[in-house]
N, C-alpha and C positions, 0 to 999 in steps of 0.2 A: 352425295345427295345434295349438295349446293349445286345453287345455280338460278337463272333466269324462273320466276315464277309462271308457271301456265295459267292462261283464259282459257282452257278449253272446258270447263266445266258450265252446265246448266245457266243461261242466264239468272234464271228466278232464283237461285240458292245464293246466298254469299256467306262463305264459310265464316264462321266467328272471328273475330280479332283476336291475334296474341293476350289483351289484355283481357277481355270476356272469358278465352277459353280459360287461361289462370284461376280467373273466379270460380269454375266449373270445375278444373279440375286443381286444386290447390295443393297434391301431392307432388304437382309436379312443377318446376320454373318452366315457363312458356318462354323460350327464346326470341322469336320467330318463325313467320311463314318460310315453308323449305317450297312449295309447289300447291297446286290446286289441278282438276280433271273432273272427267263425270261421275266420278267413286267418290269425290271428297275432296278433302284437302291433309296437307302433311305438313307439321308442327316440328320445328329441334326444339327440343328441352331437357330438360338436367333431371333427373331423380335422384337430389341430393341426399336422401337417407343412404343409396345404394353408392353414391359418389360417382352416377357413369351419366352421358349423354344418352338420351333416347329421339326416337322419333315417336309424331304421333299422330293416327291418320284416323279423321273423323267424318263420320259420313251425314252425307246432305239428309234432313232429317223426311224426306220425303219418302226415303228407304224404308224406314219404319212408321208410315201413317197409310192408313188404308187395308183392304181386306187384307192382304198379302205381309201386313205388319209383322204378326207371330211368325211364320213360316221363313219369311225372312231373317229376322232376328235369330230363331234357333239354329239355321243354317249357318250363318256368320259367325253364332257361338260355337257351333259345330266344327265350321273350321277355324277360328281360332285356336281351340282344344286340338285340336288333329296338327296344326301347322306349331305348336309350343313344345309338341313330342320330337319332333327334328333337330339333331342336330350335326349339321354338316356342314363346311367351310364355305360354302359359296350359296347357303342361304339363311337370311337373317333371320333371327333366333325372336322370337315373338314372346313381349315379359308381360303383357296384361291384358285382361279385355273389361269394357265395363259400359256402362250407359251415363251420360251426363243427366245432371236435374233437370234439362230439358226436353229428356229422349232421346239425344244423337249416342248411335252407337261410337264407340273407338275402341282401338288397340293400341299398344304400346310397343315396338320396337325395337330393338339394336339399330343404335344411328352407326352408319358407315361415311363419313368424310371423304372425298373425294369427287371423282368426276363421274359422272352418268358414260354413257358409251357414244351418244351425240358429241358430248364437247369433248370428249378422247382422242373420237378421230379428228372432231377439227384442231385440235391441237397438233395432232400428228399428220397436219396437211392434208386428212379426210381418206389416207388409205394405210392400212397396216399391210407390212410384212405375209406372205403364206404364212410362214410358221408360228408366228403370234397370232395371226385370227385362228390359225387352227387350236392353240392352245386354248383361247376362250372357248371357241366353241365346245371344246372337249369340260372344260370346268361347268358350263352350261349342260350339255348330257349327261356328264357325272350327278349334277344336281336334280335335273328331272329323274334319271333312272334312281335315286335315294329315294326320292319324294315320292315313285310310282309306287316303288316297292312297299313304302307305308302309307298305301292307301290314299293319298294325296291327289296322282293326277290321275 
């Protein structure tokens, strides 16, 4: 989950600062920005009661302002709750959800270390093997067909 930070998120939104988000949420050590998009942005931090690194992805507060506030929000609870009941190797295991004192939804995460599948392949000179993509790809359909099956996709 390291790596280059994205702009591709909403001009008008700038997600909170490491140290704001801290203030907001004090359960947890805010490491740093892992990424930002049109969904939000994504946090490493530590839940040092639990002693494990988390991630944490909190959405632009525009999600929740406006008629579509409620509707929104229950949905996002909704899957929250639906995606914390999973668990399977090749999808991250979702450990909290909650609202900031300012309104911004977030959840809590299992951080994964490593590389995204952009810098994989340019690592790996931008083509894998047959038989390695077919392996991901097969970890990838094993993970949707879990997820369909508990009501997820």
């Amino acid at each position: 989950m390291s790596g280059p930070v994205s702009s591709a998120a909403s001009p008008q939104w700038e997600p909170p600062s490491p140290e704001h988000l801290q203030q907001m949420l004090p359960q947890y050590e805010i490491i740093g920005i892992i990424g930002r998009g049109g969904m939000g942005a994504v946090y490493r931090g530590r839940q040092a009661k639990l002693d494990r690194d988390v991630a944490i992805k909190v959405l632009p507060e525009t999600f929740t302002q406006g008629e579509d506030e409620l509707n929104f929000a229950a949905r996002f609870l909704q899957e929250a709750r639906a995606m914390a009941k999973l668990d399977h190797p090749a999808i991250i295991s979702v450990y909290d959800f909650g609202e900031t004192p300012e309104g911004q939804l977030y959840f809590v995460m299992e951080f994964i270390d490593g590389m995204d599948i952009h810098q994989y392949l340019h690592h790996h000179g931008g083509k894998l093997p047959q038989e390695q993509a077919l392996a991901i790809v097969a970890h990838v359909l094993d993970a949707l067909d879990y997820a369909h099956n508990h009501g997820i996709v």
